[in-house]
N, CA, C and O atoms as a GROMACS GRO file, in nm:
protein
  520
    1UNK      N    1  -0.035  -2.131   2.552
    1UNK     CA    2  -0.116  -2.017   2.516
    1UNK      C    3  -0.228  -2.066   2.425
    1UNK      O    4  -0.189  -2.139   2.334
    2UNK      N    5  -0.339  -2.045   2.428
    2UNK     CA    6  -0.454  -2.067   2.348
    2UNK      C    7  -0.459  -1.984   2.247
    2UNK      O    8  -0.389  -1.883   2.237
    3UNK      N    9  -0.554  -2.027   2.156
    3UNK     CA   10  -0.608  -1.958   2.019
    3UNK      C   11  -0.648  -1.824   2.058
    3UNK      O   12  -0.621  -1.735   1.977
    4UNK      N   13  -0.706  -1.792   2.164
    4UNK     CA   14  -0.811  -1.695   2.180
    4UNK      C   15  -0.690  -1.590   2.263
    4UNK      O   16  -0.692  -1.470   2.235
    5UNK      N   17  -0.604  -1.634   2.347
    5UNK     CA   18  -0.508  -1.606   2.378
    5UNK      C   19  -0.450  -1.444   2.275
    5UNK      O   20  -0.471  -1.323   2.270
    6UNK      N   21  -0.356  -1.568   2.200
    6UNK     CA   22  -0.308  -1.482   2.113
    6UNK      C   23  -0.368  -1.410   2.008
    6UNK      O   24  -0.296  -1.321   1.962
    7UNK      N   25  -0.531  -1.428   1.934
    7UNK     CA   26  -0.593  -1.370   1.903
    7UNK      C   27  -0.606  -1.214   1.983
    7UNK      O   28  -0.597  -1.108   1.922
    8UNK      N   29  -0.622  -1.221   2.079
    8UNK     CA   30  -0.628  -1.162   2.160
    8UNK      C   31  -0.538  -1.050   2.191
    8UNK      O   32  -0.566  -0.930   2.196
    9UNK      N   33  -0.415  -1.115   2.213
    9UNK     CA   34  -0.266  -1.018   2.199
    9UNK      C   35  -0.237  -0.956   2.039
    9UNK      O   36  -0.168  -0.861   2.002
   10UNK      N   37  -0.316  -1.047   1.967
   10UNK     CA   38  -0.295  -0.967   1.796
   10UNK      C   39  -0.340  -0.847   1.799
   10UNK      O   40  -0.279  -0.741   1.782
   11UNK      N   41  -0.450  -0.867   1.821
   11UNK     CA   42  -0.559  -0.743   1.827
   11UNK      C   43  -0.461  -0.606   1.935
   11UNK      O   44  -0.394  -0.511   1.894
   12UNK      N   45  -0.488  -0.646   2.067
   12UNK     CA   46  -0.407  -0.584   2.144
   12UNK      C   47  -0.276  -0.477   2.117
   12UNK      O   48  -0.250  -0.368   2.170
   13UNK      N   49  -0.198  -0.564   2.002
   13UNK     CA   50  -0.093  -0.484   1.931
   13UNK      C   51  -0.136  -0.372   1.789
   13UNK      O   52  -0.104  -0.254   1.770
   14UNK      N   53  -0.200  -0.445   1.725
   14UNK     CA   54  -0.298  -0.387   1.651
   14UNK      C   55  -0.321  -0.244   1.676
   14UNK      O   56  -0.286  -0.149   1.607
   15UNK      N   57  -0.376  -0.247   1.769
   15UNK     CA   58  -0.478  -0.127   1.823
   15UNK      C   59  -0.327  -0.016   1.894
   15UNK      O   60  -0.315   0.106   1.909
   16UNK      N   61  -0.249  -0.120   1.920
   16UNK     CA   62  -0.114   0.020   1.988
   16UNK      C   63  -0.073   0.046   1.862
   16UNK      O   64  -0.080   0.166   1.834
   17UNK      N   65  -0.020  -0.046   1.751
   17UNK     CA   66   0.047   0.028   1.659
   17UNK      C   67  -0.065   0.116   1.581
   17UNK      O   68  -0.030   0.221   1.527
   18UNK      N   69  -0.170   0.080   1.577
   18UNK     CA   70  -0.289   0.193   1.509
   18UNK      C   71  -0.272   0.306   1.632
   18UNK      O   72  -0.291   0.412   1.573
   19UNK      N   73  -0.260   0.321   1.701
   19UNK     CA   74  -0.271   0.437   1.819
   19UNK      C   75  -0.125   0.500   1.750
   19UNK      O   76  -0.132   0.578   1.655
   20UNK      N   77  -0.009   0.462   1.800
   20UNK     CA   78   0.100   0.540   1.744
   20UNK      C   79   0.108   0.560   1.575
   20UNK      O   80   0.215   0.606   1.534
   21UNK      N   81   0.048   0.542   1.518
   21UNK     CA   82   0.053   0.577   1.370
   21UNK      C   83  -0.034   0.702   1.355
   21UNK      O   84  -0.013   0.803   1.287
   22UNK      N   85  -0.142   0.669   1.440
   22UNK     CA   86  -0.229   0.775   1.423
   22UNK      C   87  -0.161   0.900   1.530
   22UNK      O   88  -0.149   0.998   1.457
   23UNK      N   89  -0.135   0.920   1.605
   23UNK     CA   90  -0.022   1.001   1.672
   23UNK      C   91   0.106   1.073   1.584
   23UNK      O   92   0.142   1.190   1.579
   24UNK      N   93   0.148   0.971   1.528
   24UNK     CA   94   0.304   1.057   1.406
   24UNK      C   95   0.170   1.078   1.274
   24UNK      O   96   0.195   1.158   1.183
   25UNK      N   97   0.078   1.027   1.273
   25UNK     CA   98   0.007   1.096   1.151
   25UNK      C   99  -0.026   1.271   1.183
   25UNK      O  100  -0.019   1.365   1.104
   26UNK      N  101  -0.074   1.270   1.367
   26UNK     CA  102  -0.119   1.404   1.397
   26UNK      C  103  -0.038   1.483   1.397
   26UNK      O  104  -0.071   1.600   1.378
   27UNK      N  105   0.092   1.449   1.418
   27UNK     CA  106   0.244   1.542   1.422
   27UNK      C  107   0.258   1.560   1.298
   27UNK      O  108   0.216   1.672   1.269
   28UNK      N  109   0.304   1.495   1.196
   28UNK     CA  110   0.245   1.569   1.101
   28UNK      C  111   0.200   1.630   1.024
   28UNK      O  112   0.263   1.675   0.928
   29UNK      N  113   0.076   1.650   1.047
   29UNK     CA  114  -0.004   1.761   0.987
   29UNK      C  115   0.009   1.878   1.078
   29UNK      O  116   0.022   1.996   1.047
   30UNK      N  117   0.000   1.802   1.239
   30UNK     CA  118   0.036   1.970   1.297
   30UNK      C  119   0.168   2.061   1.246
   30UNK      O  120   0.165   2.184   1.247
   31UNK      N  121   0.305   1.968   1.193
   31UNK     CA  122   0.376   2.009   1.125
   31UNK      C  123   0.401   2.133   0.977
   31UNK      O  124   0.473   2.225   0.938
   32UNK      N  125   0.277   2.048   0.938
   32UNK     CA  126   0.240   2.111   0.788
   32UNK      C  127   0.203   2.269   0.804
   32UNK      O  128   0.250   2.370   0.752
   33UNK      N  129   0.084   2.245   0.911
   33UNK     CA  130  -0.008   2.373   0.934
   33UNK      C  131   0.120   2.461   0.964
   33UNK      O  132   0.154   2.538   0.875
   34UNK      N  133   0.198   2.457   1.089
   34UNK     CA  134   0.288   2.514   1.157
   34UNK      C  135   0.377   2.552   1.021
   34UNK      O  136   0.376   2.670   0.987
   35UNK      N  137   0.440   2.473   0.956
   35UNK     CA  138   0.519   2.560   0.842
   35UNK      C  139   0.426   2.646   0.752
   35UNK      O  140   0.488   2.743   0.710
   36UNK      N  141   0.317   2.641   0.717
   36UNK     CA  142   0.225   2.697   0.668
   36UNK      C  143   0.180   2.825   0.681
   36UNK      O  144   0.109   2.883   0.599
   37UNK      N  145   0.244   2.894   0.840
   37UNK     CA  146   0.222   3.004   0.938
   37UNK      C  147   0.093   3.026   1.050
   37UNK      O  148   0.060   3.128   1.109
   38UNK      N  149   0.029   2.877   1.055
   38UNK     CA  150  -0.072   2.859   1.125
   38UNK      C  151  -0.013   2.814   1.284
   38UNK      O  152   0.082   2.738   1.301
   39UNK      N  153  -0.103   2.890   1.410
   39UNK     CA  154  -0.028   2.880   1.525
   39UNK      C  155  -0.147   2.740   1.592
   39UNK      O  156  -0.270   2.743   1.599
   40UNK      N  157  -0.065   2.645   1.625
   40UNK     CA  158  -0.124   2.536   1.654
   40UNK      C  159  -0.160   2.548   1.824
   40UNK      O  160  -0.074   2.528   1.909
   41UNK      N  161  -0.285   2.580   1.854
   41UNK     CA  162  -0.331   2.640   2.025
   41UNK      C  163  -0.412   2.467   2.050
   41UNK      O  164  -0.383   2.432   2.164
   42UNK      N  165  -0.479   2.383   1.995
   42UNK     CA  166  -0.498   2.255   2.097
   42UNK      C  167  -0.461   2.113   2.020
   42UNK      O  168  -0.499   2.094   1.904
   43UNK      N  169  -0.414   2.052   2.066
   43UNK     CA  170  -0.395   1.876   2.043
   43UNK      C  171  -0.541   1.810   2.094
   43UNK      O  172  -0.604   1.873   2.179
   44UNK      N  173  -0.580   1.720   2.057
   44UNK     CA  174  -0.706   1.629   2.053
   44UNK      C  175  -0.739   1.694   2.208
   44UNK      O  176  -0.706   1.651   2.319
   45UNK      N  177  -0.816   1.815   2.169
   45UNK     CA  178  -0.876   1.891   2.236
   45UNK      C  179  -1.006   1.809   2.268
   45UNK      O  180  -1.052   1.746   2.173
   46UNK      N  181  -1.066   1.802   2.380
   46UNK     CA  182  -1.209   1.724   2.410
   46UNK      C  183  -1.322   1.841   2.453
   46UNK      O  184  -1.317   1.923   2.545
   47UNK      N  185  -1.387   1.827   2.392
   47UNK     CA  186  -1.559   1.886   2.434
   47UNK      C  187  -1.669   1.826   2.490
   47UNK      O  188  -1.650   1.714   2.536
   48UNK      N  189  -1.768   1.867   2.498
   48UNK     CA  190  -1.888   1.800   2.491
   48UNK      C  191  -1.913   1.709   2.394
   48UNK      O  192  -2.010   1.640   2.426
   49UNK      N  193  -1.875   1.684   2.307
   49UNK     CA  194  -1.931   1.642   2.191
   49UNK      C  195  -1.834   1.563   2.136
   49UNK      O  196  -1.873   1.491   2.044
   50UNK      N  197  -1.709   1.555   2.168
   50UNK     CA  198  -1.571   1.467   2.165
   50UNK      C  199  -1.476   1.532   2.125
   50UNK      O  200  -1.484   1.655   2.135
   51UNK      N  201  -1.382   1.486   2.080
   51UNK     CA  202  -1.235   1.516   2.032
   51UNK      C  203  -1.203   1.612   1.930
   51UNK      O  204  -1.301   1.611   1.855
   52UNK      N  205  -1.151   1.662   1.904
   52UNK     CA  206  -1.086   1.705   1.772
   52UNK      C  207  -0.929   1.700   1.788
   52UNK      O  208  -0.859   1.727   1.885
   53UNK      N  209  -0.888   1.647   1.632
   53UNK     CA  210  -0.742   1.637   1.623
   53UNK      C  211  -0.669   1.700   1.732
   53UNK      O  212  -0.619   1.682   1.843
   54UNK      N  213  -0.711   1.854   1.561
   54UNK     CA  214  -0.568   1.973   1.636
   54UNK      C  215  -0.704   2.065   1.592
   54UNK      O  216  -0.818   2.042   1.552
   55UNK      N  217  -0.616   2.192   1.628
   55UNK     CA  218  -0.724   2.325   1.651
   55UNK      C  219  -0.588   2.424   1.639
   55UNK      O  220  -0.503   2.438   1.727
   56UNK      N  221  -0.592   2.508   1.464
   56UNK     CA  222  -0.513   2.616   1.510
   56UNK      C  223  -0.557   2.729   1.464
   56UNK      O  224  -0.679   2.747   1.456
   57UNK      N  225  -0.475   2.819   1.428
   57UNK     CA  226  -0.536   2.966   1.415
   57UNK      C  227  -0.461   3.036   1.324
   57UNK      O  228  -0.341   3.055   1.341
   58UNK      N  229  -0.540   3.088   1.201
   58UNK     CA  230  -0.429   3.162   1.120
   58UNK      C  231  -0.479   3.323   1.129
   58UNK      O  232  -0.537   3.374   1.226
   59UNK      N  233  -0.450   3.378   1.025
   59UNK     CA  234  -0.469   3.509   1.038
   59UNK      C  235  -0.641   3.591   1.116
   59UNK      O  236  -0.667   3.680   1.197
   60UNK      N  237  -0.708   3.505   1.038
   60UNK     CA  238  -0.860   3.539   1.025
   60UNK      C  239  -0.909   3.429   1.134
   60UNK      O  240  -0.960   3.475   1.236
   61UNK      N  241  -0.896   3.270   1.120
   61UNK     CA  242  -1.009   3.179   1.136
   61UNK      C  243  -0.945   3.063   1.252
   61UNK      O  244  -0.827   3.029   1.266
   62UNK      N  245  -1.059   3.019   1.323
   62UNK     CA  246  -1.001   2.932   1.394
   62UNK      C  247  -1.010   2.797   1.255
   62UNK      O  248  -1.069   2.795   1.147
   63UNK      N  249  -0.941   2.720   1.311
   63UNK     CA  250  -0.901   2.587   1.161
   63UNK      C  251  -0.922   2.506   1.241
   63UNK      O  252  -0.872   2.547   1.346
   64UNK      N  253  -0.976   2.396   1.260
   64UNK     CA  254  -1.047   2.272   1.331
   64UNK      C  255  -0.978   2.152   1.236
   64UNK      O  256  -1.032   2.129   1.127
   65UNK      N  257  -0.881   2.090   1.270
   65UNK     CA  258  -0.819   1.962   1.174
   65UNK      C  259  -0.863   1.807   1.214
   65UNK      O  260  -0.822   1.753   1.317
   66UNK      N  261  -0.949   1.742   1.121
   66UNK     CA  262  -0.926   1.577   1.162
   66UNK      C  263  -0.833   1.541   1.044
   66UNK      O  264  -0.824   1.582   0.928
   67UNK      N  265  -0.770   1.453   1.114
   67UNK     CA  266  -0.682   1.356   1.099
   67UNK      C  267  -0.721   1.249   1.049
   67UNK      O  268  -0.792   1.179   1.123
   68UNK      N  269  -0.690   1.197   0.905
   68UNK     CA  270  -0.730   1.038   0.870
   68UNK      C  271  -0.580   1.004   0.814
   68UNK      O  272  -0.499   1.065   0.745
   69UNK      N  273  -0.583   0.902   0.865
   69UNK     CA  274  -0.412   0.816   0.809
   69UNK      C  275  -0.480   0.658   0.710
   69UNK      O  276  -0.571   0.586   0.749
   70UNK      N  277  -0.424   0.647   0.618
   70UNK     CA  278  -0.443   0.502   0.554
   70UNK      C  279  -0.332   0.493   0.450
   70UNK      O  280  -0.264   0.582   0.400
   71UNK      N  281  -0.333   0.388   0.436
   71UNK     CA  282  -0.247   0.386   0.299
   71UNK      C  283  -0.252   0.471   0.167
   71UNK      O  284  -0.146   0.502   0.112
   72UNK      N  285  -0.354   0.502   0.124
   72UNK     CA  286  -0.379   0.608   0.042
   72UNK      C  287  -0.461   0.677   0.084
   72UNK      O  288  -0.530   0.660   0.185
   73UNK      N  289  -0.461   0.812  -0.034
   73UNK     CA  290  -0.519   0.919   0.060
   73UNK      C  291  -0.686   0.961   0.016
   73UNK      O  292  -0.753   1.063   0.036
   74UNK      N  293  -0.720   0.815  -0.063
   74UNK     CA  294  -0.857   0.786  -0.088
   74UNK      C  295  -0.927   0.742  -0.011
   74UNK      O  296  -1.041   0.771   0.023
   75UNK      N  297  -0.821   0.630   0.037
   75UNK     CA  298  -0.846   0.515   0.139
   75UNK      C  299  -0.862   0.584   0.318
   75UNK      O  300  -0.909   0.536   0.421
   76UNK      N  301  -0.799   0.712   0.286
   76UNK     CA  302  -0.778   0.781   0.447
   76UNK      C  303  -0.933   0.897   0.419
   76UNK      O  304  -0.990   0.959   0.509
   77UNK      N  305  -0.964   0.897   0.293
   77UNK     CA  306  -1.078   0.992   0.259
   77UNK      C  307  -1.214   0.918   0.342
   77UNK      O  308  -1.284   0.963   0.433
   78UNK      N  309  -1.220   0.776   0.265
   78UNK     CA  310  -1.345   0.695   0.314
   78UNK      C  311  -1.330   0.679   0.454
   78UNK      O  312  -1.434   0.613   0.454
   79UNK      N  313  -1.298   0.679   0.567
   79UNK     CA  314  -1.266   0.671   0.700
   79UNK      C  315  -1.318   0.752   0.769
   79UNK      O  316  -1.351   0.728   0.885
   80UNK      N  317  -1.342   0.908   0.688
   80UNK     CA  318  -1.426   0.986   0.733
   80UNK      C  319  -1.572   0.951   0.736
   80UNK      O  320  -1.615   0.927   0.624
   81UNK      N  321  -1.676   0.940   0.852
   81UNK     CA  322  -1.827   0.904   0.868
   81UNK      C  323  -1.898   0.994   0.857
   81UNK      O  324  -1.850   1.098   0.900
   82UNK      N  325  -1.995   1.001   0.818
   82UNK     CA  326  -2.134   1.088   0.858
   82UNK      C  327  -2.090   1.130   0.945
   82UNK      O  328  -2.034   1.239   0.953
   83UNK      N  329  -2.117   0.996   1.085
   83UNK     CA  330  -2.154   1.061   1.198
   83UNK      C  331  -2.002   1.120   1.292
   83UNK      O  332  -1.994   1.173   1.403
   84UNK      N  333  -1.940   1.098   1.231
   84UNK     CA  334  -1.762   1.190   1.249
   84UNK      C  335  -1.852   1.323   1.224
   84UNK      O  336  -1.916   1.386   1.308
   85UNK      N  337  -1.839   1.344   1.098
   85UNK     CA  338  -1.864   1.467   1.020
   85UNK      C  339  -1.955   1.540   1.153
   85UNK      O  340  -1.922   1.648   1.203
   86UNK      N  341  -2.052   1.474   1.188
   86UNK     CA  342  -2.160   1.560   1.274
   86UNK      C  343  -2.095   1.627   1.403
   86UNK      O  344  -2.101   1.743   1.443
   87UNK      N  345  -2.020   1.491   1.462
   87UNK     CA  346  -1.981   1.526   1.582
   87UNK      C  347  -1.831   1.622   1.588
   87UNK      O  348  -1.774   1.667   1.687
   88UNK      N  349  -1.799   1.633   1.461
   88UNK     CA  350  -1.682   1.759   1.425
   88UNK      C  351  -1.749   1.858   1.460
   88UNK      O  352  -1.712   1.925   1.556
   89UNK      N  353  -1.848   1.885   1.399
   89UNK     CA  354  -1.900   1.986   1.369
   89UNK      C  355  -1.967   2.068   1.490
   89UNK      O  356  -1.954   2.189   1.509
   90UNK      N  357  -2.058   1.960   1.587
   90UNK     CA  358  -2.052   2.004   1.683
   90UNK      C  359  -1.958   2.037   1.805
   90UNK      O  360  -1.977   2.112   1.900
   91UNK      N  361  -1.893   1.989   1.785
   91UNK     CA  362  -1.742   1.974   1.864
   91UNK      C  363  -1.672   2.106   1.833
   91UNK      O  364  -1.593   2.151   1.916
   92UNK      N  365  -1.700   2.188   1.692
   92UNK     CA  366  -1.628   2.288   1.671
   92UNK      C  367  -1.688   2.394   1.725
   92UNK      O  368  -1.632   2.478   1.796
   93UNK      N  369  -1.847   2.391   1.679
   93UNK     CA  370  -1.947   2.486   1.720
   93UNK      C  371  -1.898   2.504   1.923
   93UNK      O  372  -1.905   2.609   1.986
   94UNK      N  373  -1.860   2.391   1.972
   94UNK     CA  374  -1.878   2.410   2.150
   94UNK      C  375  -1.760   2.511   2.150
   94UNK      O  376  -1.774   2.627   2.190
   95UNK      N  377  -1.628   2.454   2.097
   95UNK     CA  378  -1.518   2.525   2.090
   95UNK      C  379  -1.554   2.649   2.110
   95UNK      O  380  -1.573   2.698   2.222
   96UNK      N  381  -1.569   2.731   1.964
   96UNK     CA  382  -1.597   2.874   1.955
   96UNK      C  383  -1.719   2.912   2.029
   96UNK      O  384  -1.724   3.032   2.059
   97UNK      N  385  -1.836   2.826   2.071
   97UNK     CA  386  -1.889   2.933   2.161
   97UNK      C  387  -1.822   2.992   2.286
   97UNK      O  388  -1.853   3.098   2.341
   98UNK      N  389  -1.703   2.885   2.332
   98UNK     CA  390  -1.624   2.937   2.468
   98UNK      C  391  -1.569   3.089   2.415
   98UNK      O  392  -1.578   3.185   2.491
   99UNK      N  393  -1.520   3.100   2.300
   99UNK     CA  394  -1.444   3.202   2.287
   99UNK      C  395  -1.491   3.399   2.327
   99UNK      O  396  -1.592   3.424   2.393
  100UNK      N  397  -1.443   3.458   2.299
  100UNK     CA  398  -1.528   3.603   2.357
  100UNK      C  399  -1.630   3.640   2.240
  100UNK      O  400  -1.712   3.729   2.263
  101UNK      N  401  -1.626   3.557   2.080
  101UNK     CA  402  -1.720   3.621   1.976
  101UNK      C  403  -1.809   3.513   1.947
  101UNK      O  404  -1.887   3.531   1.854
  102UNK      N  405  -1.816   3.373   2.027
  102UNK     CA  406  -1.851   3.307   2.045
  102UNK      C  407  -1.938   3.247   1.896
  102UNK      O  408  -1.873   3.224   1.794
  103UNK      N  409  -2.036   3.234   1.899
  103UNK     CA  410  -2.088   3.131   1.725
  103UNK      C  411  -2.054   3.278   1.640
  103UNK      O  412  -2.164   3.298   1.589
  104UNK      N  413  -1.997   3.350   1.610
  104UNK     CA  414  -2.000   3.476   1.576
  104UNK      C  415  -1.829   3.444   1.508
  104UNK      O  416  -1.795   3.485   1.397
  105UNK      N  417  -1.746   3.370   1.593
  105UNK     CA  418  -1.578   3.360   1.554
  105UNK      C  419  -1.576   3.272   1.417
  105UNK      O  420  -1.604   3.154   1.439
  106UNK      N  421  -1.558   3.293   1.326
  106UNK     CA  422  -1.496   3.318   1.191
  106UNK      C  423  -1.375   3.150   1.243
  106UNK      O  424  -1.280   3.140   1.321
  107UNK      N  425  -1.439   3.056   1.158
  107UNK     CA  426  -1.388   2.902   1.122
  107UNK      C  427  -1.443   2.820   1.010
  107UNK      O  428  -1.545   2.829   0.941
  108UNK      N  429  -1.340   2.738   1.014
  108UNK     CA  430  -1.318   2.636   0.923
  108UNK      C  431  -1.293   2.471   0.976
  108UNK      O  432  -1.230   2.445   1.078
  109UNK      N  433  -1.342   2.386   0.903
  109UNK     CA  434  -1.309   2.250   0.911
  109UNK      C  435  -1.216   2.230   0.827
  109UNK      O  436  -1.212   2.303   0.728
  110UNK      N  437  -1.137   2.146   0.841
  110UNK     CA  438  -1.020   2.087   0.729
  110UNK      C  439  -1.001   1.934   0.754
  110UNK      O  440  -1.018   1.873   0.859
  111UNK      N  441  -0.960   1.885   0.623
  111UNK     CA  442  -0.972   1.720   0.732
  111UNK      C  443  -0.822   1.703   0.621
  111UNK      O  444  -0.794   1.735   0.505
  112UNK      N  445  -0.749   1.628   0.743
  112UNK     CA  446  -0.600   1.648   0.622
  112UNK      C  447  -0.567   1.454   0.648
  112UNK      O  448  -0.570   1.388   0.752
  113UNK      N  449  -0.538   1.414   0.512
  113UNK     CA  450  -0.526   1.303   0.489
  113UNK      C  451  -0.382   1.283   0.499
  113UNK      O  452  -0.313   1.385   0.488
  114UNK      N  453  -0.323   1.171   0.518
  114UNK     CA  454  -0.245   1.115   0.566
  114UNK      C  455  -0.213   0.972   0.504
  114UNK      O  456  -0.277   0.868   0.523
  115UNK      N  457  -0.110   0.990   0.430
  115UNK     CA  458  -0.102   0.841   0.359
  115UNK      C  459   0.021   0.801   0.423
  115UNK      O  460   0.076   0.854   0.519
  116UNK      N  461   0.077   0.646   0.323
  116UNK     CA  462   0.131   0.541   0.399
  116UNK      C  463   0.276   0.599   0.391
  116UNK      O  464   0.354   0.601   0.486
  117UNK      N  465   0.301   0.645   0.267
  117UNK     CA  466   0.442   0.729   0.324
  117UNK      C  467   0.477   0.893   0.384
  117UNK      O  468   0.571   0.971   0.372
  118UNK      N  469   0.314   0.893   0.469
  118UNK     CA  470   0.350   1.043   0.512
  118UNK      C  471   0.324   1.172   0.491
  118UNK      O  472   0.337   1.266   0.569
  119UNK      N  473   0.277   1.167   0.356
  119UNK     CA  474   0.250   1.296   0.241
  119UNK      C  475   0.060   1.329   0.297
  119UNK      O  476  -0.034   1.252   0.319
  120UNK      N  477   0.072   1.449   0.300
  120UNK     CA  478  -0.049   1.484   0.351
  120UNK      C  479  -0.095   1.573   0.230
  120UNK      O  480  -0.033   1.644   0.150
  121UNK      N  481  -0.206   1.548   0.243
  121UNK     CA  482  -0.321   1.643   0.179
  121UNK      C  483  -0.431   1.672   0.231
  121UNK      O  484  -0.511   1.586   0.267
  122UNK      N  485  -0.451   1.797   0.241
  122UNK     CA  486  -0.587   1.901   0.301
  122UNK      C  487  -0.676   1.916   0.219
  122UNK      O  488  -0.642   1.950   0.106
  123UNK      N  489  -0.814   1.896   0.248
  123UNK     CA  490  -0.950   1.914   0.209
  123UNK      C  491  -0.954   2.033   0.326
  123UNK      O  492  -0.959   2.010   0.447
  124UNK      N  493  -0.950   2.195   0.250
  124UNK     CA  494  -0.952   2.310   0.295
  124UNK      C  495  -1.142   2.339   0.333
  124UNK      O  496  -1.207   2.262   0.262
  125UNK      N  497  -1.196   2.390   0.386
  125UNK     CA  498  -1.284   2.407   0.413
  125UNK      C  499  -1.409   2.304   0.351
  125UNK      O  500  -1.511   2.320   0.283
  126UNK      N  501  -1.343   2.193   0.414
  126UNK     CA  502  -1.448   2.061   0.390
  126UNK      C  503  -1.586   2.063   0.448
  126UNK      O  504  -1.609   2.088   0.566
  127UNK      N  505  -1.680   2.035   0.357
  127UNK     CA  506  -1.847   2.041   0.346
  127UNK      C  507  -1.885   1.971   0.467
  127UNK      O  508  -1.834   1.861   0.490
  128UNK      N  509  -1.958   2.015   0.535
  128UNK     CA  510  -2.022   1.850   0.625
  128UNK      C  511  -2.203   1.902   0.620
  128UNK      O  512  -2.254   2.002   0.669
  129UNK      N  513  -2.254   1.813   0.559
  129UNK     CA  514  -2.445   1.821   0.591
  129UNK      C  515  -2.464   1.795   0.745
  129UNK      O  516  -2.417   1.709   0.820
  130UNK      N  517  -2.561   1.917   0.769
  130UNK     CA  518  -2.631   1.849   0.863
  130UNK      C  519  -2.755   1.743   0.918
  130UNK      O  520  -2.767   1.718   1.038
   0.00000   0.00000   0.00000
């Protein structure tokens, strides 16, 4: 096996165990919301504009969740980008225009952090510039 080889397969594993971490990170928080009394309606829902986590619904608002996992929940803070932030945002805006009250439906962004042993914390109606 060569250098580049197993470089190669490092990475490779890498990227699965970052895939399943980030997966039990989204469970979760979908967890949290759900004990919380929030009804969880999409998993890494796709738009025009890309992904979002989860997507649920409480009394009033649709709730739009990203997901950051890191070892701390500073470290899962900085992970969030600008250009994340933008494409949330539009990603949320496509969402609710499908709906029947369309840019008119009553939401929120939340971005819920995710640290190394699990413990989550929500940034409740998190800012994003346009």
């Amino acid at each position: 096996m060569t250098a580049a080889a197993s470089l190669g397969e490092i990475r490779a594993r890498r990227g699965r165990l970052s895939h399943v971490a980030g997966q039990a990170a989204e469970e979760i928080v979908a967890e949290h919301y759900a004990a919380d009394g929030h009804e969880i309606m999409e998993r890494r829902w796709r738009g025009l504009y890309g992904e979002i986590d989860i997507i649920a619904e409480d009394d009033e608002d649709i709730v739009f969740i990203e997901v950051k996992k890191a070892a701390t929940h500073d470290a899962a803070a900085l992970r969030l980008s600008r250009r994340q932030q933008e494409r949330i945002m539009q990603s949320a805006c496509d969402y609710v225009s499908r709906r029947p009250r369309g840019l008119m439906t009553p939401f929120r962004i939340d971005v819920a952090l995710v640290d190394g042993r699990g413990e989550v914390r929500v940034l409740h109606n998190a800012v994003f510039e346009a």
